[in-house]
N, C-alpha and C positions, 0 to 999 in steps of 0.2 A: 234880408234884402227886400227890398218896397217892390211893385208891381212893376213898377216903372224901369228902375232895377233888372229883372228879370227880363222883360221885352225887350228890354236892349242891350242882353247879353244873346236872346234868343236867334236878335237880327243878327249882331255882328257875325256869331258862329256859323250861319246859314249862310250868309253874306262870301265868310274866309271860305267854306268847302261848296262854292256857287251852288246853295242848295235851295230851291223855293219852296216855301209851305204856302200849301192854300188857304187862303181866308179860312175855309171852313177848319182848316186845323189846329189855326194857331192856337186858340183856345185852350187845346188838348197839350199840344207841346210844352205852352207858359206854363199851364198848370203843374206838368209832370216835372217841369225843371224846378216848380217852387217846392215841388215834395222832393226830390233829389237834393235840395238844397238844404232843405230840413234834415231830411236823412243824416248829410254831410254833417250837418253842426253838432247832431247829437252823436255819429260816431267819434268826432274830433273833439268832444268833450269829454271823453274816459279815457282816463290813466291807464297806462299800458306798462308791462313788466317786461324782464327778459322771455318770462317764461310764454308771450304771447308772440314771438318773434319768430316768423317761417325757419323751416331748416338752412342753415348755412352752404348747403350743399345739395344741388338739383341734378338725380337721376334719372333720367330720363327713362322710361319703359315701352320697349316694343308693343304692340297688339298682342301678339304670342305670349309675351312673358305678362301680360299684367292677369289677374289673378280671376 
């Protein structure tokens, strides 16, 4: 994704949950969505097996009962 790219996915998102960032942060924000981005590409480039697949089946656990 180009810079340009990023800024104006950073606007639209802020924009849809009316959220303002200040000057002073956008910076911080673009940056951290271009490393999040990156992050993405190199999780989304490793082959996955069954064997890396969540449990099929979510029990939940009380406070009490977890360990």
């Amino acid at each position: 994704m180009t810079r340009t790219q990023i800024e104006a996915i950073v606007a639209a998102n802020a924009a849809a949950v009316d959220l303002a960032i200040a000057a002073e942060h956008k910076p911080g924000v673009v940056a951290f969505f271009a490393l999040a981005a990156d992050m993405a590409q190199l999780v989304g480039g490793l082959a996955l097996g069954p064997e890396d697949e969540s449990g099929s089946v979510f029990a939940p656990v009380s406070p009490q009962e977890a360990p």
